[in-house]
N, C-alpha and C positions, 0 to 999 in steps of 0.2 A: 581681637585676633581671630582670624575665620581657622575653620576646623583642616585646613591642608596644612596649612602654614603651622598649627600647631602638633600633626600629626610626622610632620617633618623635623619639627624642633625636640619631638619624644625619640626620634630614630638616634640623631645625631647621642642625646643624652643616656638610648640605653649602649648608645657605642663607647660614651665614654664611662658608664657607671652601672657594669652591666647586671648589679644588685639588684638596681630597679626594673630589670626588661620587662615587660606588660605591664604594669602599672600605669594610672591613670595620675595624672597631677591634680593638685588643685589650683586656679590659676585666679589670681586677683589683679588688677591693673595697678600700677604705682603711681603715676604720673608723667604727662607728655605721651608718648608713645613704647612708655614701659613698663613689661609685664612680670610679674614670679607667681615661679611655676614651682611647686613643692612637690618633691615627690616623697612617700614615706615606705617603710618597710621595716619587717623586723627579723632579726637575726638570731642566731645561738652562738653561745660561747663555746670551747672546748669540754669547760665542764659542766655546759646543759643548760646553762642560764641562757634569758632571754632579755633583748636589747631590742632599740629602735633606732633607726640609720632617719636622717634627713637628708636630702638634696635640693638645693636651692639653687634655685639658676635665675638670672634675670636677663631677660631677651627684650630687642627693641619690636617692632610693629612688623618688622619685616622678616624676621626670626633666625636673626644672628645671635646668638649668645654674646654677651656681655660680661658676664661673671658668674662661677658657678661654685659652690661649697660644698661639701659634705661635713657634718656631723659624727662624732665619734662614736 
């Protein structure tokens, strides 16, 4: 996946998941021309504790989203 194509698939996901805005994914290939993209961050609770959010997206070659999850 070239660096537009995947700069363009961050836009679309921090629109949908705007927990992650500036973060950097980590991106591994899956198979054929399909990629996941993990994004990670962590959070607080009401009462102070701290958590960690995932976002998993899998995008084909030409960086449509395919399927995307969040983590509770």
């Amino acid at each position: 996946m070239d660096e537009l194509t995947l700069e363009r698939l961050c836009q679309q996901v921090y629109r949908q998941f705007p927990v992650v805005t500036g973060k950097r994914p980590i991106v591994s290939k899956q198979g054929g021309d399909r990629y996941l993209l993990v994004f990670s961050t962590t959070g607080k609770t009401p009462d102070g504790q701290s958590f960690q959010q995932n976002i998993r997206v899998v995008a084909n070659q030409s960086g449509q989203i395919i399927k995307s999850t969040m983590s509770k």
